[in-house]
PDB file of N, CA, C and O in Angstrom:
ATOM      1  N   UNK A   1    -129.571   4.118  19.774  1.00  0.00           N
ATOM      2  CA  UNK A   1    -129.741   3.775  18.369  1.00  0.00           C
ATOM      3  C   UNK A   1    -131.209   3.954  18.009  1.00  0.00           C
ATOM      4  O   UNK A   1    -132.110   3.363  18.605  1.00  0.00           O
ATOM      5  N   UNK A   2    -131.382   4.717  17.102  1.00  0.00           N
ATOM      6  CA  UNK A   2    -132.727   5.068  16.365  1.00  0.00           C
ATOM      7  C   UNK A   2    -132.714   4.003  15.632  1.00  0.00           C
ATOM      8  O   UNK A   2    -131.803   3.189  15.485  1.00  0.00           O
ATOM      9  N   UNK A   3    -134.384   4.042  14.896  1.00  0.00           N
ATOM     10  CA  UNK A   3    -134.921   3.000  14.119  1.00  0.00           C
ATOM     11  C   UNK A   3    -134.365   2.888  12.733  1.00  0.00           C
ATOM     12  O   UNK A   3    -134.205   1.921  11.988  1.00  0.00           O
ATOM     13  N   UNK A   4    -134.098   4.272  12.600  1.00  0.00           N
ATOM     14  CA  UNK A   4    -133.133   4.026  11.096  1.00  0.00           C
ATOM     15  C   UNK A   4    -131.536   3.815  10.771  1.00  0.00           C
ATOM     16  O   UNK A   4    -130.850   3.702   9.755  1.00  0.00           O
ATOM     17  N   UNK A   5    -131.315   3.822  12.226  1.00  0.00           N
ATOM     18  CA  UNK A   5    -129.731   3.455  12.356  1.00  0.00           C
ATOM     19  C   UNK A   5    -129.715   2.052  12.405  1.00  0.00           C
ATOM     20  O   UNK A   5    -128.957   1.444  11.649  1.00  0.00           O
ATOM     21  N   UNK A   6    -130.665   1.275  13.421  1.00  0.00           N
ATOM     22  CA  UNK A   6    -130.961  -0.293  13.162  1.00  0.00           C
ATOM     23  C   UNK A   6    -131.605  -0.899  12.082  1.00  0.00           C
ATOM     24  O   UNK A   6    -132.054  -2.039  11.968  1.00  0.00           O
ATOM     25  N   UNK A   7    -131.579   0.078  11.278  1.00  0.00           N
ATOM     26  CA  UNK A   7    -132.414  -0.949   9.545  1.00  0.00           C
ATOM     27  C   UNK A   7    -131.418  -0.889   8.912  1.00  0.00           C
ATOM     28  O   UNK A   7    -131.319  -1.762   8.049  1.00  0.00           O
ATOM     29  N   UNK A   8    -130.136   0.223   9.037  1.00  0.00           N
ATOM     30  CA  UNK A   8    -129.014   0.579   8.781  1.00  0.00           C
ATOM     31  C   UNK A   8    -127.799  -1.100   8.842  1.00  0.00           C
ATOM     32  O   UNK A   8    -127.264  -1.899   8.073  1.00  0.00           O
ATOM     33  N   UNK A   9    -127.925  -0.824  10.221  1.00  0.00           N
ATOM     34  CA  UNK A   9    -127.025  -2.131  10.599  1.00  0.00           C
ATOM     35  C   UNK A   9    -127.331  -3.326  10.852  1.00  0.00           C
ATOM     36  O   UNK A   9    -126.551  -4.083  11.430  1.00  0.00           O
ATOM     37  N   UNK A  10    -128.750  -3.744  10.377  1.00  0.00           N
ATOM     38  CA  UNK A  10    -129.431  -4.938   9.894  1.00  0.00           C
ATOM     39  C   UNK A  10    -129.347  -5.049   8.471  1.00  0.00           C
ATOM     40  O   UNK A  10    -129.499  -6.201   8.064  1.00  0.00           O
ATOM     41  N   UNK A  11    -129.113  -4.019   7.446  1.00  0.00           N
ATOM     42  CA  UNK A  11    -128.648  -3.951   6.067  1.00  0.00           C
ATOM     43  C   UNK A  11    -127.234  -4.376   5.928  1.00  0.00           C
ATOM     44  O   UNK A  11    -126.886  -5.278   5.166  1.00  0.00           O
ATOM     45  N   UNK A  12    -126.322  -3.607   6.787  1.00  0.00           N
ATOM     46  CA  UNK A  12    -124.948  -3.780   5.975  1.00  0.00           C
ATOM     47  C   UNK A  12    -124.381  -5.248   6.736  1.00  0.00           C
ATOM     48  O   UNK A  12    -123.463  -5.929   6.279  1.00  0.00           O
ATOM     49  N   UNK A  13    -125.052  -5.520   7.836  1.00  0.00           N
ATOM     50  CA  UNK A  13    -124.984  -7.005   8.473  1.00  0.00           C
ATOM     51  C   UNK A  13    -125.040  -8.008   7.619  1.00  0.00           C
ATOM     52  O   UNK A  13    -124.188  -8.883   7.468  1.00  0.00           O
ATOM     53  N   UNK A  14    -126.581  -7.819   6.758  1.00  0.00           N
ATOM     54  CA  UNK A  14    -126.883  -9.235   6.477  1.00  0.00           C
ATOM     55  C   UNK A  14    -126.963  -9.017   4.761  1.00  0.00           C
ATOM     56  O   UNK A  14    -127.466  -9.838   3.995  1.00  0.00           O
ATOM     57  N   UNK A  15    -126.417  -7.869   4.405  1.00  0.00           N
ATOM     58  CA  UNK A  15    -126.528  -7.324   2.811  1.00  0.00           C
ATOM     59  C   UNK A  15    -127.520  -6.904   1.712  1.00  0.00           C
ATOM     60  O   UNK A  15    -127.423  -6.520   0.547  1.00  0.00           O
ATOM     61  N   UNK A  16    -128.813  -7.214   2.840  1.00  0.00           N
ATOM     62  CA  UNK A  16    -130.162  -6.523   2.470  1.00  0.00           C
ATOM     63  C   UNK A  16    -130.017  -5.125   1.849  1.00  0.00           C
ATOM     64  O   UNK A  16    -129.085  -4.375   2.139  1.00  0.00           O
ATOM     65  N   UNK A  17    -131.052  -4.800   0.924  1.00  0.00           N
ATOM     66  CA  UNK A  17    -131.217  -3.430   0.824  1.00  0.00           C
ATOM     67  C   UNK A  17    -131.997  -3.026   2.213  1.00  0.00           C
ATOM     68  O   UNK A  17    -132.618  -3.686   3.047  1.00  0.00           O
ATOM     69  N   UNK A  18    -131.660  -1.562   2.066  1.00  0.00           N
ATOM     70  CA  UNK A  18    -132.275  -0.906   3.255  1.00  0.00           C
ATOM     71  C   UNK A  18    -134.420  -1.284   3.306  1.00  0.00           C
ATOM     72  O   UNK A  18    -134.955  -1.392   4.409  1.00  0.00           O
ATOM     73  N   UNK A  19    -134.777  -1.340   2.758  1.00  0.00           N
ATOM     74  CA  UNK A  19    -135.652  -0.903   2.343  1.00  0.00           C
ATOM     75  C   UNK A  19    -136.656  -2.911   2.784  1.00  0.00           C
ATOM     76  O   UNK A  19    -137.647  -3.235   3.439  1.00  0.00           O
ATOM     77  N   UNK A  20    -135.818  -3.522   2.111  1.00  0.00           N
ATOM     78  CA  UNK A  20    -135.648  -5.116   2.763  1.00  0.00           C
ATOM     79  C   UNK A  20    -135.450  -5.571   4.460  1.00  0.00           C
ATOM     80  O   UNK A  20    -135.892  -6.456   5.191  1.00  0.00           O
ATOM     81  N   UNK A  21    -134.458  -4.332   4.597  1.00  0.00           N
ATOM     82  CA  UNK A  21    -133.935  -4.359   5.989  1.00  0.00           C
ATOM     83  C   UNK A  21    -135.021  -3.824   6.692  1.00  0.00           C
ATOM     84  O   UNK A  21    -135.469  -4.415   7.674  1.00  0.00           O
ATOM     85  N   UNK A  22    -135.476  -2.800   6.304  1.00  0.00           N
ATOM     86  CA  UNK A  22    -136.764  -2.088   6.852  1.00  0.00           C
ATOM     87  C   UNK A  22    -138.082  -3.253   7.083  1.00  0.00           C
ATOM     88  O   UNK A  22    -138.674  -3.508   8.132  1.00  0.00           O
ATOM     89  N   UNK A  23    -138.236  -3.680   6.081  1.00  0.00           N
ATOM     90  CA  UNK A  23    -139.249  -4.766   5.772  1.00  0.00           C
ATOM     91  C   UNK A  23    -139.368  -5.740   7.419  1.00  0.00           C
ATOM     92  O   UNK A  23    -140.270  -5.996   8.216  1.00  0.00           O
ATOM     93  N   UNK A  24    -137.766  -6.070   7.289  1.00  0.00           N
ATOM     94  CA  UNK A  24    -137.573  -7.891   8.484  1.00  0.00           C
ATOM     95  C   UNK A  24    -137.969  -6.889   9.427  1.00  0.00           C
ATOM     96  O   UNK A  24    -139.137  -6.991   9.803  1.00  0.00           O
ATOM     97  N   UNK A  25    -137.168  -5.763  10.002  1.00  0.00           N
ATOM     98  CA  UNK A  25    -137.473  -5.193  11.055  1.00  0.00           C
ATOM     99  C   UNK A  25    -138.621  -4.954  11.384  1.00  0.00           C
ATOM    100  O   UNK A  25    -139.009  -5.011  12.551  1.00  0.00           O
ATOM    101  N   UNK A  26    -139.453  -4.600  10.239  1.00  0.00           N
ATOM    102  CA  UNK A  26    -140.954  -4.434  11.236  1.00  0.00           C
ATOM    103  C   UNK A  26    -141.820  -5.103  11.274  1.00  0.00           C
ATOM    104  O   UNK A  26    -142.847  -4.949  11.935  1.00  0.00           O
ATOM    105  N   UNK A  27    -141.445  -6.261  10.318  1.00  0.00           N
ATOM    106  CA  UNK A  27    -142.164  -7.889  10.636  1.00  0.00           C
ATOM    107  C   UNK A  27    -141.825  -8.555  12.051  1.00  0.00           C
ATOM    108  O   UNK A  27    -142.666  -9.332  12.504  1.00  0.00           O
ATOM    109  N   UNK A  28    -140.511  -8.280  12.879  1.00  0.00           N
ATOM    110  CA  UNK A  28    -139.629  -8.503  13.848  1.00  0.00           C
ATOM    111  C   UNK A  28    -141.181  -7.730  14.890  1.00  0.00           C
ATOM    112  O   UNK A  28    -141.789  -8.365  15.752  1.00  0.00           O
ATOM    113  N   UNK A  29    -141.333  -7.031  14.690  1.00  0.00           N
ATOM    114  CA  UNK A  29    -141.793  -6.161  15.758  1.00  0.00           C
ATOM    115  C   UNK A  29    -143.261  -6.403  15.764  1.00  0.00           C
ATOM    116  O   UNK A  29    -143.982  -6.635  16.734  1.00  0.00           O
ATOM    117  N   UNK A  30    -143.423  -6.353  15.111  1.00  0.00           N
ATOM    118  CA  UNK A  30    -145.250  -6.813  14.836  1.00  0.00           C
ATOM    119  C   UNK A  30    -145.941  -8.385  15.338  1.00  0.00           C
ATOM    120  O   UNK A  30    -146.970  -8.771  15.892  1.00  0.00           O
ATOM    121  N   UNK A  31    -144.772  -8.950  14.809  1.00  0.00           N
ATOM    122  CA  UNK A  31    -145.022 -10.638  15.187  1.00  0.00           C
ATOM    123  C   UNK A  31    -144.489 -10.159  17.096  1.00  0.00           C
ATOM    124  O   UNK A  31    -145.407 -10.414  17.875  1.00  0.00           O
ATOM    125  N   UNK A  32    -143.918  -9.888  17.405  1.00  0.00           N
ATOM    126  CA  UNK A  32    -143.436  -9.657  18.857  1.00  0.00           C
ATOM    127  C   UNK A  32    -144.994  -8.843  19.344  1.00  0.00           C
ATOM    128  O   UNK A  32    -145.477  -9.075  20.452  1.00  0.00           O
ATOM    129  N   UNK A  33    -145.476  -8.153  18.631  1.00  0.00           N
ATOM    130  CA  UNK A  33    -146.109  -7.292  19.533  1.00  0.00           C
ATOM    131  C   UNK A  33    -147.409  -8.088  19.629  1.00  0.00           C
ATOM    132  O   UNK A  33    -148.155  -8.029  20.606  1.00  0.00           O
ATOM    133  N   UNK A  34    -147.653  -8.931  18.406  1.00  0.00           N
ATOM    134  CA  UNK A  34    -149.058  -9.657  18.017  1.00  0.00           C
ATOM    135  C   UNK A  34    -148.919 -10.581  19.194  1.00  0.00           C
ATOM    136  O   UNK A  34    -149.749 -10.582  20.103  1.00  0.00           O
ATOM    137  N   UNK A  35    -147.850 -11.381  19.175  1.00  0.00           N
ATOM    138  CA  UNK A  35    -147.045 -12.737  20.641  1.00  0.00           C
ATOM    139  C   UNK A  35    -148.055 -11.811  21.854  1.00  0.00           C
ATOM    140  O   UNK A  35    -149.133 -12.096  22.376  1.00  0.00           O
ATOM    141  N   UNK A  36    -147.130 -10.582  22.000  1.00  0.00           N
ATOM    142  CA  UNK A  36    -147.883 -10.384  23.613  1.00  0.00           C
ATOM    143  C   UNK A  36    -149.035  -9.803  23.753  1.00  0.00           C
ATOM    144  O   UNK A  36    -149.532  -9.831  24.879  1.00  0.00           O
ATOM    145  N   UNK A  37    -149.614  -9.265  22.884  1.00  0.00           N
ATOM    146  CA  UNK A  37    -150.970  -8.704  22.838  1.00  0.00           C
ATOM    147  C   UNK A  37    -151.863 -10.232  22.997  1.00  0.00           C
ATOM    148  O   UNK A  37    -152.766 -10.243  23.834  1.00  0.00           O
ATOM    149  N   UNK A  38    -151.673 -11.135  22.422  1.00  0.00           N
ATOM    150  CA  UNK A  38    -151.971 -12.739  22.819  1.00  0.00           C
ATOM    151  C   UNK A  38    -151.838 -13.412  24.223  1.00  0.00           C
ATOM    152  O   UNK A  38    -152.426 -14.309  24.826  1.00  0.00           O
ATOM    153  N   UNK A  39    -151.111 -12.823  24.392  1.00  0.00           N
ATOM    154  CA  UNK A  39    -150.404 -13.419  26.192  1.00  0.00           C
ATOM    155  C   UNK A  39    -149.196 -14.631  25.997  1.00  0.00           C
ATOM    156  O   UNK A  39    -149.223 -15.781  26.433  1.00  0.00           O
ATOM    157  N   UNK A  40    -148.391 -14.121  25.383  1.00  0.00           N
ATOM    158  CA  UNK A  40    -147.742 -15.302  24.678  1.00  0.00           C
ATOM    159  C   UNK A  40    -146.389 -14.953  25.425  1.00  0.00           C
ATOM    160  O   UNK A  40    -146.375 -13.808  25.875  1.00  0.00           O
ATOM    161  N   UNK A  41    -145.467 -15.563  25.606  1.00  0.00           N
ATOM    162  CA  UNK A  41    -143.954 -15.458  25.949  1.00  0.00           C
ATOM    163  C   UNK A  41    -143.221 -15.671  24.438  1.00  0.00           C
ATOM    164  O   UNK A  41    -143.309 -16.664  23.716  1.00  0.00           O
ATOM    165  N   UNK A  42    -142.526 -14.514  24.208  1.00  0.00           N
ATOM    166  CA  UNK A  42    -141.196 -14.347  23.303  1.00  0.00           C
ATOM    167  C   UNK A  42    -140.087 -14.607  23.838  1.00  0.00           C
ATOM    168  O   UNK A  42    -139.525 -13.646  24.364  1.00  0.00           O
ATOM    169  N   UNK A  43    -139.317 -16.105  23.901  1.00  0.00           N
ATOM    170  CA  UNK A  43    -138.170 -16.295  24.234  1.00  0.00           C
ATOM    171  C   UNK A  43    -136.759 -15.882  22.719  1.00  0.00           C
ATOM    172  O   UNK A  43    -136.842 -16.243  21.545  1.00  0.00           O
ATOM    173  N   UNK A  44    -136.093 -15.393  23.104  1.00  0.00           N
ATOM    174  CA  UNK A  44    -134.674 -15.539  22.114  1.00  0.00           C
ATOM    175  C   UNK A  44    -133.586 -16.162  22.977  1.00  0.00           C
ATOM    176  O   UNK A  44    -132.995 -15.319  23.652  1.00  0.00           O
ATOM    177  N   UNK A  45    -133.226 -17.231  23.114  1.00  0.00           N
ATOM    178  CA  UNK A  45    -132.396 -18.034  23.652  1.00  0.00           C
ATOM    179  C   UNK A  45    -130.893 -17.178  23.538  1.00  0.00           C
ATOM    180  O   UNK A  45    -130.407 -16.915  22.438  1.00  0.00           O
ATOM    181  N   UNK A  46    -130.427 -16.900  24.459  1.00  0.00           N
ATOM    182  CA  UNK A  46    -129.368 -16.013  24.029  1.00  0.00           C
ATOM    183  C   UNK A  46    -129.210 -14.374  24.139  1.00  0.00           C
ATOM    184  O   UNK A  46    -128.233 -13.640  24.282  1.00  0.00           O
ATOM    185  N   UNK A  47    -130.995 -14.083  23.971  1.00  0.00           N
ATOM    186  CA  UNK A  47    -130.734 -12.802  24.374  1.00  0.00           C
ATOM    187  C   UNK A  47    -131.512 -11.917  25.295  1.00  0.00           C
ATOM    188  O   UNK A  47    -131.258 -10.853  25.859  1.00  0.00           O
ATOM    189  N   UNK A  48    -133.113 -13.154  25.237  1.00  0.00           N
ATOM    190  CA  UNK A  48    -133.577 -12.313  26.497  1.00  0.00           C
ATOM    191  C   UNK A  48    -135.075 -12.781  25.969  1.00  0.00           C
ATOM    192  O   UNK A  48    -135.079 -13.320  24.863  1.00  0.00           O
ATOM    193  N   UNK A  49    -136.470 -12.617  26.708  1.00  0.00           N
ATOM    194  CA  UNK A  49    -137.624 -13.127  27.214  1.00  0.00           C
ATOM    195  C   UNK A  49    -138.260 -12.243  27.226  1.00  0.00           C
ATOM    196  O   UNK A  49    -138.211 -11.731  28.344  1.00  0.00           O
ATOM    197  N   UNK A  50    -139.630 -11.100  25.789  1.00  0.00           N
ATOM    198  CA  UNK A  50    -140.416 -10.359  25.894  1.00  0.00           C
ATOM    199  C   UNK A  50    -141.921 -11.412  26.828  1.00  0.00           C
ATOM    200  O   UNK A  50    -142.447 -12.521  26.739  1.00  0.00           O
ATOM    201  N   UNK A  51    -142.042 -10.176  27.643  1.00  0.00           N
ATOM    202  CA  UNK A  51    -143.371 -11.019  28.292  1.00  0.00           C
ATOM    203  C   UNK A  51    -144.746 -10.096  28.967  1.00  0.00           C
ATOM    204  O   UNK A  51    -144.368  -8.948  29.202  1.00  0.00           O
ATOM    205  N   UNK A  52    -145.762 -10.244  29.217  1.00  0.00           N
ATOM    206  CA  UNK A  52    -146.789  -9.408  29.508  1.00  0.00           C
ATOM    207  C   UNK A  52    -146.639  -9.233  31.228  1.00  0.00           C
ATOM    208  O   UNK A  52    -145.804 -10.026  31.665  1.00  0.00           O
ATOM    209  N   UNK A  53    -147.084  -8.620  31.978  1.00  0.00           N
ATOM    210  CA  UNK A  53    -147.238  -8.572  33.308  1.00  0.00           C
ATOM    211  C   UNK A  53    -148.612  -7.913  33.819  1.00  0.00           C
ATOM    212  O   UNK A  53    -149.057  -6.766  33.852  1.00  0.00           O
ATOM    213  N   UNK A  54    -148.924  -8.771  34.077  1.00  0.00           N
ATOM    214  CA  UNK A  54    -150.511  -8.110  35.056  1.00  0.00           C
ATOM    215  C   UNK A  54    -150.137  -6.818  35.985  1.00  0.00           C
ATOM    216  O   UNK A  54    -149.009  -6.766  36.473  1.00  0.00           O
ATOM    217  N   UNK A  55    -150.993  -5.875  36.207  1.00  0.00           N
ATOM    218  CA  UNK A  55    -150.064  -4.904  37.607  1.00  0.00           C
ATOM    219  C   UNK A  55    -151.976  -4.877  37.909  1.00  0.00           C
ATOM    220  O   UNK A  55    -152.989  -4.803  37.213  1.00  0.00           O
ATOM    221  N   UNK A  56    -151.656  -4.981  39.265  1.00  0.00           N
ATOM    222  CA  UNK A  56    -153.534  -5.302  39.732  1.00  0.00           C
ATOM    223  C   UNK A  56    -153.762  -3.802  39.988  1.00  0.00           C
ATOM    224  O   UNK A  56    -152.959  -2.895  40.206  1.00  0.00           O
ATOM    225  N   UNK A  57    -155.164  -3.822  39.891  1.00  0.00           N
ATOM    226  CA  UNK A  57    -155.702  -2.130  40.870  1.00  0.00           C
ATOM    227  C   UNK A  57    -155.299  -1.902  42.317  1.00  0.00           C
ATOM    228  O   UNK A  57    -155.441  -2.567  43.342  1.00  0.00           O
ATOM    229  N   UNK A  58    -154.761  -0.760  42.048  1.00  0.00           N
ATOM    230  CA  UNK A  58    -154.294  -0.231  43.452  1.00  0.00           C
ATOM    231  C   UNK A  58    -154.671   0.985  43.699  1.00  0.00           C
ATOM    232  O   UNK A  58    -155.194   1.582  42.758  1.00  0.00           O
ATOM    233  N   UNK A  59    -154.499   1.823  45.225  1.00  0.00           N
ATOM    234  CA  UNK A  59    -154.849   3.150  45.702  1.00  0.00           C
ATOM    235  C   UNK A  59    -153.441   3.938  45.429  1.00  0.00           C
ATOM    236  O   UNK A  59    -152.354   3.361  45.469  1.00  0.00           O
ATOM    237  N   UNK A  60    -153.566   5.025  45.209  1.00  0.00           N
ATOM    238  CA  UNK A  60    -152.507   5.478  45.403  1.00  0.00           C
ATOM    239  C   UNK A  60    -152.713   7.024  45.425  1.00  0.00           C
ATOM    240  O   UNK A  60    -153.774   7.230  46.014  1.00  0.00           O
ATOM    241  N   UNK A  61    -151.988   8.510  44.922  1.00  0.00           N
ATOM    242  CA  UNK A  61    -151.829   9.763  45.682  1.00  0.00           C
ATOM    243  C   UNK A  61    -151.870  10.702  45.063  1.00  0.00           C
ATOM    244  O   UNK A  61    -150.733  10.930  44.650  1.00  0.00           O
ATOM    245  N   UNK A  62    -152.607  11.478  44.712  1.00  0.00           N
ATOM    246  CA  UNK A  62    -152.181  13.014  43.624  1.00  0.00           C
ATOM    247  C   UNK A  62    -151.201  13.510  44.481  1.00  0.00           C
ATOM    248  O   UNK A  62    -151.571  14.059  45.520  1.00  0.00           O
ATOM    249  N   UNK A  63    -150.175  13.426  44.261  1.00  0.00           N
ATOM    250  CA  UNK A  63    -149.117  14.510  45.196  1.00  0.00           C
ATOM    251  C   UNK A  63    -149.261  16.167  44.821  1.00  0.00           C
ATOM    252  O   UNK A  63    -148.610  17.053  45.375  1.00  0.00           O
ATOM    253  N   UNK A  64    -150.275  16.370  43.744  1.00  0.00           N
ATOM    254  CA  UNK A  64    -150.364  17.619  44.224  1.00  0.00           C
ATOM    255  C   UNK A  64    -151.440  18.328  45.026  1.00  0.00           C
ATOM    256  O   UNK A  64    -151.467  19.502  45.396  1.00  0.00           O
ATOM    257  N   UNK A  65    -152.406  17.256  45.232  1.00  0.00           N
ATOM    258  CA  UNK A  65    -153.558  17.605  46.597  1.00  0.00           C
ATOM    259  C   UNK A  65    -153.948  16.444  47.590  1.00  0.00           C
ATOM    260  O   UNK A  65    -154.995  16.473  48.238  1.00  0.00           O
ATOM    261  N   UNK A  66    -153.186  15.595  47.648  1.00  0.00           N
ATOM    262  CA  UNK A  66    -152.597  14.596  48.191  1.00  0.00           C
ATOM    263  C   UNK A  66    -153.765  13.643  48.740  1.00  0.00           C
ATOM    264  O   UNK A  66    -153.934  12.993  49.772  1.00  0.00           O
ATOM    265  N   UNK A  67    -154.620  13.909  47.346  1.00  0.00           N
ATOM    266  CA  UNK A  67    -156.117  12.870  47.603  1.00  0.00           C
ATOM    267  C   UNK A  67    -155.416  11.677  47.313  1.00  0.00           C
ATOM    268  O   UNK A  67    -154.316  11.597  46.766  1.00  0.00           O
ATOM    269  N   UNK A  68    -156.153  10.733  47.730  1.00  0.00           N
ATOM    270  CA  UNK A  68    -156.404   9.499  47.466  1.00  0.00           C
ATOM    271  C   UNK A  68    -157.320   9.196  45.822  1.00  0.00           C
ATOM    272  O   UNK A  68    -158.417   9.621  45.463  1.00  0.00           O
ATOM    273  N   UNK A  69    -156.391   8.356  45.150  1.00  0.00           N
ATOM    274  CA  UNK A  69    -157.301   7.768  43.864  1.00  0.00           C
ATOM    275  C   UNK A  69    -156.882   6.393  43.736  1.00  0.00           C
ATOM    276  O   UNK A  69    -155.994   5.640  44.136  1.00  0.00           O
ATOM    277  N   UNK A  70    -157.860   6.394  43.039  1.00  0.00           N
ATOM    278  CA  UNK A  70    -157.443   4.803  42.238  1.00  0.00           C
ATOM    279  C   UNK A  70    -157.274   4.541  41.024  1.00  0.00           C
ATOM    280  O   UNK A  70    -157.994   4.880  40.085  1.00  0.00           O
ATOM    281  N   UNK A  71    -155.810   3.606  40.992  1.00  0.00           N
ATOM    282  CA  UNK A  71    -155.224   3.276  39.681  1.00  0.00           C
ATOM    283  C   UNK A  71    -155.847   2.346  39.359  1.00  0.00           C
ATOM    284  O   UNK A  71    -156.145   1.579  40.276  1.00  0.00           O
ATOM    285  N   UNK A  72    -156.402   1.929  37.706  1.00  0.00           N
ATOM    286  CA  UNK A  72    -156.949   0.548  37.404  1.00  0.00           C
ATOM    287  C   UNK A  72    -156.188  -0.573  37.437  1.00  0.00           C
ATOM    288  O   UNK A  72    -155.472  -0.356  38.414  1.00  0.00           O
ATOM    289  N   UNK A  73    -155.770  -2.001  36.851  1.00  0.00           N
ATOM    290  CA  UNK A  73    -155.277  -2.566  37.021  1.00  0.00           C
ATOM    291  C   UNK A  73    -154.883  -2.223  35.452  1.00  0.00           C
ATOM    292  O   UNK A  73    -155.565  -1.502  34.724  1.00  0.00           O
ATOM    293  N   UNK A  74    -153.973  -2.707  35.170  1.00  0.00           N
ATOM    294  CA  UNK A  74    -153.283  -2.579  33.570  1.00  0.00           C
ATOM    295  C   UNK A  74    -152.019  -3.812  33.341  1.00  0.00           C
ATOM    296  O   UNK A  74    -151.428  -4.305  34.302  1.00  0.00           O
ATOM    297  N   UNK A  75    -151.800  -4.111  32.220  1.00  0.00           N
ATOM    298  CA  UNK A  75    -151.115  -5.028  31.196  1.00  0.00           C
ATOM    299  C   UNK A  75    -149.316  -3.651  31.132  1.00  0.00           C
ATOM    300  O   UNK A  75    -149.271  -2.497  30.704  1.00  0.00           O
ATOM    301  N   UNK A  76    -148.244  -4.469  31.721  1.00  0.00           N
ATOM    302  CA  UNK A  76    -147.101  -3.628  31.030  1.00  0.00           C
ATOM    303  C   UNK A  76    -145.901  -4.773  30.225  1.00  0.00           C
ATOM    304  O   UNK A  76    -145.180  -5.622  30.749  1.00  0.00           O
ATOM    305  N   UNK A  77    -146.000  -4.513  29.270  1.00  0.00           N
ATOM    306  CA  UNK A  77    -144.481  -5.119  28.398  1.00  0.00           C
ATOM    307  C   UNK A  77    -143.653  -5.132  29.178  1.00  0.00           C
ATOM    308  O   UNK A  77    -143.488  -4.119  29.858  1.00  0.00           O
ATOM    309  N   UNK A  78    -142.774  -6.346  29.384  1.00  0.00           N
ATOM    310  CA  UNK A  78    -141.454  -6.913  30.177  1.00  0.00           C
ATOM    311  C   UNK A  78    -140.379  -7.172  29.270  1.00  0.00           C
ATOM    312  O   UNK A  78    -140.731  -7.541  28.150  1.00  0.00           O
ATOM    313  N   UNK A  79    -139.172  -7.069  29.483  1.00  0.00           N
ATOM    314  CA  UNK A  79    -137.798  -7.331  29.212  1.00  0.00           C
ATOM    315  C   UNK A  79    -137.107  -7.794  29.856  1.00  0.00           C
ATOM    316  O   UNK A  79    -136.578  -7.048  30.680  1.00  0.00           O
ATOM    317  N   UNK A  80    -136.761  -9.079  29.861  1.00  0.00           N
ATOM    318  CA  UNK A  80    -135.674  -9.927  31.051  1.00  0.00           C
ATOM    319  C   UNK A  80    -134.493 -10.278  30.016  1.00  0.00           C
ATOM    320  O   UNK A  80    -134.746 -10.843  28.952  1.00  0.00           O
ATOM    321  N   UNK A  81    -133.577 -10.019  30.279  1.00  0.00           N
ATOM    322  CA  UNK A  81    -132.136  -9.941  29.131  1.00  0.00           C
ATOM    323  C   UNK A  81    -132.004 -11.155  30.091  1.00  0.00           C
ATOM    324  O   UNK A  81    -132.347 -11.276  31.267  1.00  0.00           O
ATOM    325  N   UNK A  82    -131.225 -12.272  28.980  1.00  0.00           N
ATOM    326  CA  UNK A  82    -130.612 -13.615  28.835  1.00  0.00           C
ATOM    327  C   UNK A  82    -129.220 -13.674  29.390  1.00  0.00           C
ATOM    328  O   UNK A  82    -128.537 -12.683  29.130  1.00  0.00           O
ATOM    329  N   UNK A  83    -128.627 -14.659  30.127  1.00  0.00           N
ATOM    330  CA  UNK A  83    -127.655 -14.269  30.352  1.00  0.00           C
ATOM    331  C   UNK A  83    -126.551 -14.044  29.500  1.00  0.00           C
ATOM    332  O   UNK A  83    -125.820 -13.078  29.717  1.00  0.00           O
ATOM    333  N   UNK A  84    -126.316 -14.890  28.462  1.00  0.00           N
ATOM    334  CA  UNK A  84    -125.863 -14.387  27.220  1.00  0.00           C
ATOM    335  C   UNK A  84    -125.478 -13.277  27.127  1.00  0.00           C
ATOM    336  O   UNK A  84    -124.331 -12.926  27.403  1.00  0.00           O
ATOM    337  N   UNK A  85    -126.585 -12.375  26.627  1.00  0.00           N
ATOM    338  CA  UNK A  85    -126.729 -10.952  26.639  1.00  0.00           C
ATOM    339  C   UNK A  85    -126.045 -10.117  27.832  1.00  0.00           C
ATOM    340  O   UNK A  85    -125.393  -9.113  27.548  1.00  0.00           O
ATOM    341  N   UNK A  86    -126.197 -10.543  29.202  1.00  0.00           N
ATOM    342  CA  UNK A  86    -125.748  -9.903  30.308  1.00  0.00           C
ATOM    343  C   UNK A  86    -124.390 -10.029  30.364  1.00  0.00           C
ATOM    344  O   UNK A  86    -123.744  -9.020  30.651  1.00  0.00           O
ATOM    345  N   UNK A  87    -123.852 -10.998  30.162  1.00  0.00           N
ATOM    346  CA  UNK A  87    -122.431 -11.837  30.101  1.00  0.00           C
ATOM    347  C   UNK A  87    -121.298 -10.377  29.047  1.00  0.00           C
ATOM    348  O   UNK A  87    -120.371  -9.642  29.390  1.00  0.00           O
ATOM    349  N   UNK A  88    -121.942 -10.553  27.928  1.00  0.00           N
ATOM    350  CA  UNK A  88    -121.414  -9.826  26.974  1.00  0.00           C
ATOM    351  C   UNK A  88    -121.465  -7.957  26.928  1.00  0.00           C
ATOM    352  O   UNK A  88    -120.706  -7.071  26.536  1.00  0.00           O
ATOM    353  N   UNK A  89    -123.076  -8.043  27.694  1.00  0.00           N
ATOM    354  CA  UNK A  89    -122.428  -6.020  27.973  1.00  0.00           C
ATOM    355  C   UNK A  89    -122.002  -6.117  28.973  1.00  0.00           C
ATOM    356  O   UNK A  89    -121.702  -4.974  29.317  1.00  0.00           O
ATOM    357  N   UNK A  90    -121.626  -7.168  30.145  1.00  0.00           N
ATOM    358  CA  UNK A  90    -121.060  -6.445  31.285  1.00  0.00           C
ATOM    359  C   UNK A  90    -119.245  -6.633  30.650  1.00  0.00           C
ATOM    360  O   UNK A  90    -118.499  -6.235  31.544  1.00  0.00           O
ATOM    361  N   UNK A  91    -118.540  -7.053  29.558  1.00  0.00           N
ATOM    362  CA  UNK A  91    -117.139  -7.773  29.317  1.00  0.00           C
ATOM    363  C   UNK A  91    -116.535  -6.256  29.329  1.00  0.00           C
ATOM    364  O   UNK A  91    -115.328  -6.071  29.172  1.00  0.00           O
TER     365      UNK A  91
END
């Protein structure tokens, strides 16, 4: 599902105009992204837990001249689906 298929079926869901629908959706996403750029945990009870993850500096390999480099340490966005959520796509 593309972004305009989900402003789509956040419209005819909740009877928004598209354009309204467009609006929540990317207030949805911004407040989520502002949460973890903060270091914040996004729980949705029901459907799942956006969260930040440290990944530390490590060595690792150009596999195409099979030097040795080093990766920095970096920040990656997490997704842990609720069981809720798990319950219902596995039915």
């Amino acid at each position: 599902m593309k972004k305009s298929e989900l402003v789509g079926a956040v419209a005819n869901k909740t009877g928004l105009s598209r354009k309204d629908a467009e609006s929540a959706c990317n207030a949805f996403t911004e407040a989520l992204i502002e949460a973890m750029v903060a270091g914040d945990k996004v729980s949705l009870v029901g459907f799942g837990t956006f969260s930040v993850k440290e990944r530390p500096a490590r060595e690792g390999i150009n596999p195409s001249t099979m030097e040795k480099i080093k990766i920095a340490a970096s920040k990656a966005p997490v997704f842990k689906a609720g069981k809720a959520l798990k319950d219902i796509v596995n039915k």
